[in-house]
Structure formats: structure tokens, C-alpha cells
N, C-alpha and C positions, 0 to 999 in steps of 0.2 A: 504493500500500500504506500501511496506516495501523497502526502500532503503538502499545497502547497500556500501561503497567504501574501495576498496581496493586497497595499495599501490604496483605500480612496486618497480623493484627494480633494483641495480648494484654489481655485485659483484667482487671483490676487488682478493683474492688470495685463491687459495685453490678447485677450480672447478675441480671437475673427482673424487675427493676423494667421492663426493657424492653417487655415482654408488655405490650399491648391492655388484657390482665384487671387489669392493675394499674395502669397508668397512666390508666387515661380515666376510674378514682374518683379519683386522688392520682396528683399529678408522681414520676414516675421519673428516677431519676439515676444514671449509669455515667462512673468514672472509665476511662481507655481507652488505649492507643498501640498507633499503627501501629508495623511492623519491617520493617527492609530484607531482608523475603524476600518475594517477589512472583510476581503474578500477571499473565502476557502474553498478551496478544492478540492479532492479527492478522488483517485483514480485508482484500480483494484485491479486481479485479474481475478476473472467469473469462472465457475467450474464448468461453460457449457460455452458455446459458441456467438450467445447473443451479446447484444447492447444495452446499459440498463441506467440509464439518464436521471435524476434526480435533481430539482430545482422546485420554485411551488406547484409543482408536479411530479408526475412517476411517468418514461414511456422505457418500456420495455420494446425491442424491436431485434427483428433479425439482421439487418443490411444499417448501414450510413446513411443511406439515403432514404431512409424510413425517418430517419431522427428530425422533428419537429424546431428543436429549437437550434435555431442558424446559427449561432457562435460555437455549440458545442459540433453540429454538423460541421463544418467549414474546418477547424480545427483538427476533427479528426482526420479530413481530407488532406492538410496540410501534415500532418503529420504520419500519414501513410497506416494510422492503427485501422483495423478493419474490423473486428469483432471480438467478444471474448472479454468485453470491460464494462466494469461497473462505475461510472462517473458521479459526485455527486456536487454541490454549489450550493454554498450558506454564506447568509450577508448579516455583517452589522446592524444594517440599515435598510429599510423599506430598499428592496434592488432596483426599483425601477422608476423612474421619475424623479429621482435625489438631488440630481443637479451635483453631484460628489463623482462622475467621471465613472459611474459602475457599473456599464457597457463594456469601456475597456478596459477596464480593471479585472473583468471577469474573464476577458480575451486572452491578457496576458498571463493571468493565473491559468487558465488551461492549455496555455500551449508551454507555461514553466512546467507544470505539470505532468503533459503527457508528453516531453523531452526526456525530465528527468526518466518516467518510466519504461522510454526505449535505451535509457542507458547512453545519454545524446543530449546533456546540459549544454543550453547555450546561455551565451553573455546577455546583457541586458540590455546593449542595442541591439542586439538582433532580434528580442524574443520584442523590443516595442516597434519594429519595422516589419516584422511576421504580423502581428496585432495590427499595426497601420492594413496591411494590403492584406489582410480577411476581414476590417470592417468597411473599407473604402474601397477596395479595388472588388472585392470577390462579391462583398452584401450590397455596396453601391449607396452606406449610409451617407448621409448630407455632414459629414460631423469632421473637424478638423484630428490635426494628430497631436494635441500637445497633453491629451490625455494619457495614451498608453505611453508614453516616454516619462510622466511623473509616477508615475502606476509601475512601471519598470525600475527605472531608477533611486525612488525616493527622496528623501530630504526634500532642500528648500531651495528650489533653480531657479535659472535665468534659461529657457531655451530659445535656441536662434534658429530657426527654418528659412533652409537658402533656397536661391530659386532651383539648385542642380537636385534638389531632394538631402543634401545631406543634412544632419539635426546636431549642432552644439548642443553643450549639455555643461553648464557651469555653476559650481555651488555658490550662494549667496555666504555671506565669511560675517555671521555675526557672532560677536560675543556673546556667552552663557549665558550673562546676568541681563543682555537686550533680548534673546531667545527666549529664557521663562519670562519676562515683560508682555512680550510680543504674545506670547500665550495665553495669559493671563490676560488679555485685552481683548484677547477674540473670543466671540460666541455665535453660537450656533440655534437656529430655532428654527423647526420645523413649522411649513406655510400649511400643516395638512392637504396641502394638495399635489397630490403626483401627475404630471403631466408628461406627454410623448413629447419627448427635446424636435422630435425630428420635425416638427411642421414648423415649430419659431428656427431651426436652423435651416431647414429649406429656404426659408423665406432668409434668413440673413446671408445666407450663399448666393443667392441670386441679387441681391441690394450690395456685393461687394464695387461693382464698378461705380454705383451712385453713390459710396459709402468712404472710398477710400481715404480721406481726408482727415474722418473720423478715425476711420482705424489707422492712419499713421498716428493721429495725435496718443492712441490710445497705447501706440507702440513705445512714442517717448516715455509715456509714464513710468513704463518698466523698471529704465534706467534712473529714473525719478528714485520712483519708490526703492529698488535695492540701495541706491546712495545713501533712502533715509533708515534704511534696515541697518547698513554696514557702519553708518554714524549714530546710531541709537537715535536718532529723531520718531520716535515713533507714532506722535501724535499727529506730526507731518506724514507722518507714511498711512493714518485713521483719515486727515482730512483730504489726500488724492484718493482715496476708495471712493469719498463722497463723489470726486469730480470724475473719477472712471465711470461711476453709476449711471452718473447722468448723462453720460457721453453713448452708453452700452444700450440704452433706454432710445437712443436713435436707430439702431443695428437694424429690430424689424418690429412690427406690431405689437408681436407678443409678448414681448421682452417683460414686462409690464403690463398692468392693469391698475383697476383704481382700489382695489382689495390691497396687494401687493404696496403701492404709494402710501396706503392710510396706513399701513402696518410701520413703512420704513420711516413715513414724515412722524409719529407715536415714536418710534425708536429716537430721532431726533431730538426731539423734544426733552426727551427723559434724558440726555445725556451723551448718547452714541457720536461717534464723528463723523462717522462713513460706513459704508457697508454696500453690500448687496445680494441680490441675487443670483447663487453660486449655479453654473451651469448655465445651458440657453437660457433661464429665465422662466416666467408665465407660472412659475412654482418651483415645488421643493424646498431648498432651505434655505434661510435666509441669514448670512455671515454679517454681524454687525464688528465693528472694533469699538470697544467703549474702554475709558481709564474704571478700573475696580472700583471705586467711589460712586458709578453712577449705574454699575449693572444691576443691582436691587431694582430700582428705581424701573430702569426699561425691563426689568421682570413681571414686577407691578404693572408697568404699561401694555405687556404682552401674554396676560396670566393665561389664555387658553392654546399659545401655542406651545407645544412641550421643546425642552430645553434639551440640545443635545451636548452633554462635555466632553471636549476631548483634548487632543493635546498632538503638537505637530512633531510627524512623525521621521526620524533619522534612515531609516532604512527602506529600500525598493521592495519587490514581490523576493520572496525567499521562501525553499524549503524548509518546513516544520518539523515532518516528520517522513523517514524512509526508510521501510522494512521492506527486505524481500527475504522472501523464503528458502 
């Protein structure tokens, strides 16, 4: 049995630069961290010839191409296993609609996963470039790649998407004592609403030639915000979240709503500096940064939506557990 976990993630400034449409005229750039809520794996070998799939569901199946759910299909296509395995996927967090990057989180967990169990670990650009071209090239989702390369990697990056396809990968260099700061400043609260990312990111992939302006400005930020990560300004790295929000809020329709606004403008008020909505938007979770003096407070302001803690996470997808017989 092979287990494997891999980190979601938040990402911070720089989202849409990810897209194809924009990177392969002009380098994209997303500031990024993983969090220790994750995403598990499990792959076995069966006593009989089938397929035996496990997520919030059961498909038992003889063939691949019987297999319903298309990252674990596509995966095992990529990876050449054919029958004979018991697969299973359990999430921290509601899997689907998080706005936490847990699409390819799941991607890259199962192809770390069914490597290790061919006895054929690969590295972690490779296993977030496998990830890339079985959710965009093979499924044809609308979604950029800056997810499976933090989901791969972990910690707290700077990636740079060039126009050739290659993907920098650079750690942000804060100090311990601005790291638990920076932790302790952010919070997490679920919008109760899960939504399918892919219709507010369709629509933001297709608004990149009218957008791009936007998303260069949103590019600079990056370098903004690690400046104010690596010089402990943190409260300056709280009040560019507000001004990436509102920038992110032009991207596509959905990004936003007036539910979403009433919640973030309540957060504001109580104290917070900046924040937003982590992922495409339209739901999920909602990342505020507030100084500890005022989270009570946007607690109070927010009492029905449930509070997630957590704490950002040092390490990419990694091996758990591996027994073979």
C-alpha cells in the first residue's frame, strides 16, 4: 500500500497570469502557499483483476475506461497501470468547490502515488507538469497551472510561467518570527457555498485579451507583496490583498457577487485589511488577513460562517506511508 499527501493551497496575488492566453505572449507570475490541509491517496494491489475507485463514491469496474471519475481515469492512463488496484481519495476539506486548488492537488497526489507504486518516483516538476497536461491538455479544463506546481512543491513561492512552457519555482526567504506573524494574520472562513470554478474560469480565459492590463498590474503585485513578506511589512502585504481583490473582481462576472461583497465589506469593517476570494471566486473560502487584535471582532461579524485554522504549510505532496509485501 502506498500513501500519499498532498498539500492544498492559497494563493496570494498574481492568479490569471497562469493561463496559456497570457503567459506564452508575456511571463506570468503567482505568489503562492501551500497549507496543512491535504489531500490523501491510496493505492493497493487487489486480489482479482478489477478497478476499485473510492472518493464520495464506490465504482468498482473491470477496464480504465469504465472508470467514471477523469483524474483518477486519465492518471491511470498516464501511468500505464491497467487493473488489479484499489484506489482511494480523502480531503481535509469539502473536495470540490474550495477554491484551495483541490482539483490539482488530487492530480498530483495520484500520479505521486501510482509512480511510487510502479516503483518509478519522480521529482516534483515532473509529477506538477504530468498534473499540468492531464488536466489541460488531456480533460481540456479552463484552469491555469500555478496550482499543481504549489500542490507539488510546497512552501511559500514566487512562480514565473514563461512563454517556452518552462515554470521557475522560487522560495519567498522570510524570517520565522514574520512567518508565524504572517500566520497568525490569516484566516480562513468558509462562504458555505461550493461552486464549479470552471464557468467563472471559462469566462476569465476568454476576457484575457480584454483583461490584460489588469492582469499585468496584478503581476506586479507579486513582487510587491514578497518585498513586503521578505521585509516583514506585513500589514502592507494585508493592505495589497485588498487592492489585488479588487482588481481580481474585474477578471469575469462571477468572481463576485453581492453575498460575497456584504460578507468581505462586514470583514472590513471589523478590522481585516485585505482578503479574498481564494480560487476562481463566486464561493468557497474566503482568506481575510486581519492583525490578532481585530479577529474576534470579524468573528462576531461572521458568526455563521464556520472558521477554518490552519497554518502554512513547509512541504510539497510527499509519501506517508509504503508497505509492500
Amino acid at each position: 500500500m502506498i500513501i500519499s499527501q498532498t498539500p492544498l493551497r492559497i494563493s496570494f496575488f498574481g492568479g490569471g497570469t497562469d493561463f496559456r492566453g497570457f503567459y506564452a505572449q508575456e511571463p506570468g507570475m503567482v505568489l503562492s502557499s501551500a497549507i496543512d490541509k491535504y489531500i490523501f491517496v491510496t493505492i493497493k494491489e487487489r486480489f482479482d483483476e478489477k478497478i476499485r475507485v473510492g472518493y464520495t463514491r464506490t465504482e468498482l469496474v473491470d477496464s480504465v475506461d469504465e472508470v467514471e471519475h477523469d483524474l483518477v481515469r486519465e492518471c491511470l492512463r498516464r501511468t500505464g497501470i491497467t487493473h488489479g488496484v484499489e484506489i482511494n481519495t480523502m480531503a481535509d476539506i469539502p473536495s470540490e468547490g474550495s477554491g484551495l486548488g483541490s482539483s490539482s492537488t488530487v492530480t498530483v497526489g495520484l500520479l505521486h502515488a501510482m509512480n511510487m507504486y510502479l516503483g518509478a518516483p519522480k521529482e516534483h516538476a515532473a509529477l506538477a507538469r504530468e498534473a499540468c497536461e492531464v488536466e489541460i491538455g488531456v480533460l481540456k479544463k479552463p484552469i491555469g497551472v500555478q496550482d499543481q506546481y504549489i500542490a507539488a512543491y510546497g512552501g511559500q513561492r514566487v512562480l514565473q510561467f514563461c512563454p517556452d512552457g518552462q515554470v521557475g519555482v522560487e522560495s519567498v526567504r522570510m524570517e520565522q518570527r514574520v512567518a508565524r506573524q504572517l500566520n497568525q494574520n490569516l484566516m480562513l472562513f468558509y462562504t458555505n457555498v461550493a461552486r464549479k470554478a470552471e464557468s467563472v474560469l471559462s469566462e476569465q480565459r476568454d476576457n484575457i485579451a480584454d483583461r490584460r492590463s489588469i492582469l499585468r498590474e496584478m503581476k506586479r503585485m507579486v513582487s510587491v507583496g514578497r518585498a513586503a513578506l521578505e521585509q516583514g511589512a506585513l500589514d502592507d502585504f494585508g493592505l495589497l490583498l485588498n487592492d489585488a481583490w479588487q482588481l481580481k473582481k474585474q477578471l469575469a462576472s462571477k468572481v463576485s457577487n453581492t453575498q460575497i461583497d456584504d460578507l468581505y465589506n462586514a470583514a472590513m469593517r471589523a478590522g481585516a485589511l485585505g482578503g479574498k476570494i481564494t480560487g476562481a471566486g463566486g464561493g468557497g473560502f474566503l482568506l481575510l488577513y486581519c492583525p490578532r487584535e481585530k479577529q474576534d471582532a470579524v468573528r462576531d461579524t461572521l458568526p455563521h460562517l464556520p472558521e477554518l485554522p490552519f497554518h502554512l504549510e513547509r512541504d510539497g505532496t510527499k509519501i506517508i506511508f509504503n508497505y509492500r509485501r
